[in-house]
C-alpha positions as CSV (number, residue, x, y, z in Angstrom):
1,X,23.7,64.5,-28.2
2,X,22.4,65.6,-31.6
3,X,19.0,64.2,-32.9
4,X,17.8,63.8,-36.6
5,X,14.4,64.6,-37.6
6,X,12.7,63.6,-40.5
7,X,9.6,64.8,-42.1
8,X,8.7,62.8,-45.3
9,X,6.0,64.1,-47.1
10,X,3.6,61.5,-48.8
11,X,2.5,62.4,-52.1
12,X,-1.2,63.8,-51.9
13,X,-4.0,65.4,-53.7
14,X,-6.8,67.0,-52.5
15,X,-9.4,69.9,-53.5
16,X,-11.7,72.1,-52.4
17,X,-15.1,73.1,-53.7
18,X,-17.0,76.4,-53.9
19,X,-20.1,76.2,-56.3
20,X,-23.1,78.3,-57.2
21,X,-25.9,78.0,-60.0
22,X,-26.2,80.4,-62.3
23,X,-29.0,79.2,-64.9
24,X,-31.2,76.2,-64.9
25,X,-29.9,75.5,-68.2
26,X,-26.3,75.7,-70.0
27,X,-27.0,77.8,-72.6
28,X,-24.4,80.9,-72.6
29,X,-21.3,78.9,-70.6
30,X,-18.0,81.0,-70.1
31,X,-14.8,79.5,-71.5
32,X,-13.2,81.5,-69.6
33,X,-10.6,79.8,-67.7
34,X,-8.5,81.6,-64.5
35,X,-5.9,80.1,-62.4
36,X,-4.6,82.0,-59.0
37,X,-1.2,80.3,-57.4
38,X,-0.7,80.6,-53.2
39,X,0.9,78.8,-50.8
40,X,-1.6,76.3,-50.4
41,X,-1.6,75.0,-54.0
42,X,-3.3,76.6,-57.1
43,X,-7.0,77.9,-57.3
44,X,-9.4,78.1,-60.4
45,X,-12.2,79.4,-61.4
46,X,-14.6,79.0,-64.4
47,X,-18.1,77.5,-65.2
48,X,-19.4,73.9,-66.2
49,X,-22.6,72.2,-67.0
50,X,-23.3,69.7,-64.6
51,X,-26.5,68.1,-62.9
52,X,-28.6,70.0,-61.6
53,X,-28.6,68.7,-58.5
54,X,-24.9,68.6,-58.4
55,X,-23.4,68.4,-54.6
56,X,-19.5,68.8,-53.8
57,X,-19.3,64.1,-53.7
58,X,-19.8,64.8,-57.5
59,X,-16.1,66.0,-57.9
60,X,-13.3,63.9,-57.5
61,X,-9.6,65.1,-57.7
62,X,-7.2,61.8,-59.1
63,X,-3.3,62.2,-59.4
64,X,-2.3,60.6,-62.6
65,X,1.7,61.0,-62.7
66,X,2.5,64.8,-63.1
67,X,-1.4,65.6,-63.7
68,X,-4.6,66.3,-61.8
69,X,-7.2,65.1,-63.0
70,X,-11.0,67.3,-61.7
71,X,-13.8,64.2,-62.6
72,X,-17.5,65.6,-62.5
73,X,-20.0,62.5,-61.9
74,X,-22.7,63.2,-64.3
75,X,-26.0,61.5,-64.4
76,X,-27.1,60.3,-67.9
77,X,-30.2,61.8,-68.8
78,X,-30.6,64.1,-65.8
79,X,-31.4,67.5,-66.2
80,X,-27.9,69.8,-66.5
81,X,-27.5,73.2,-65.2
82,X,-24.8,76.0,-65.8
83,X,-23.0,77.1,-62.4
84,X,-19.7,79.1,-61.2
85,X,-16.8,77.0,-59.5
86,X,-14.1,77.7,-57.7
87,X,-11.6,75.0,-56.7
88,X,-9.0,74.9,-54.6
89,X,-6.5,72.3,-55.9
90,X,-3.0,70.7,-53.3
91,X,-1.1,69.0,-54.4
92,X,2.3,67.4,-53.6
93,X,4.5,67.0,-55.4
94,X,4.1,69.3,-57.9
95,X,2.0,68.9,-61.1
96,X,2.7,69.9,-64.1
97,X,-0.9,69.6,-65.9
98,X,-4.6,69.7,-65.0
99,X,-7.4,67.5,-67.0
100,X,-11.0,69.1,-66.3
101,X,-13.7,66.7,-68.7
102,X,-11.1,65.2,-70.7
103,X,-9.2,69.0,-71.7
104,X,-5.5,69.5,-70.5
105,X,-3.9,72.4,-69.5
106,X,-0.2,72.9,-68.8
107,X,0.0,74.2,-65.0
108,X,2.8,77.1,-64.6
109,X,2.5,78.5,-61.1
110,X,3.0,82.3,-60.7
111,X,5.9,83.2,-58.5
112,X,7.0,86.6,-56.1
C-alpha cells in the first residue's frame, strides 16, 4: 500500500522586530543599508525616524506581488526619534523587491 503526502505551502509573510533608540531627535540618520540571507528568510538592518514612542504594532509587513512592503505607522505631528532596527523578514514564495517608506530595493539573496 503506498500513500501520497502532500504539503502545500500557503503563501505568507511575516517579520520580526528588534528596535533600539539612539537619539531623541533624527538629526545624523545612517543611510546605511545591510541585508543578511539565512534559512529563515532575509534580515536587515539600518536606522529610521519614527515616533518616539514607536512599539513593534507600528510595523506592518504587506506582500504586494513579488515585493515586501515594511509600513511604519507614524503619528502626524508627534515628536520623532532616530533608532537602530533590525528586522527579520519570511517570506514565501520568494520576493524579489523590498519597499521600506516608499524606496525599493531589488532583493538578491546570498547563497553557499
Amino acid at each position: 500500500m503506498f500513500g501520497v503526502l502532500s504539503c502545500e505551502t500557503k503563501p505568507f509573510t511575516k517579520h520580526e522586530i528588534k528596535f533600539s533608540k539612539v537619539k531623541e531627535d533624527c538629526q545624523g540618520m545612517n543611510a546605511a543599508f545591510k541585508m543578511n540571507s539565512n534559512l529563515n528568510g532575509e534580515r536587515y538592518e539600518f536606522q529610521r525616524c519614527l515616533d518616539a514612542d514607536f512599539n513593534e504594532g507600528q510595523l506592518a509587513s504587506i506582500r504586494q506581488g513579488d515585493t515586501v512592503v515594511l509600513k511604519f505607522n507614524r503619528t502626524p505631528g508627534k515628536q520623532q526619534a532616530l533608532f537602530d532596527l533590525i528586522i527579520d523578514v519570511d517570506s514565501y514564495p520568494r520576493y524579489n523587491f523590498l519597499t521600506i517608506d516608499g524606496e525599493t530595493f531589488t532583493i538578491i539573496p546570498t547563497t553557499n
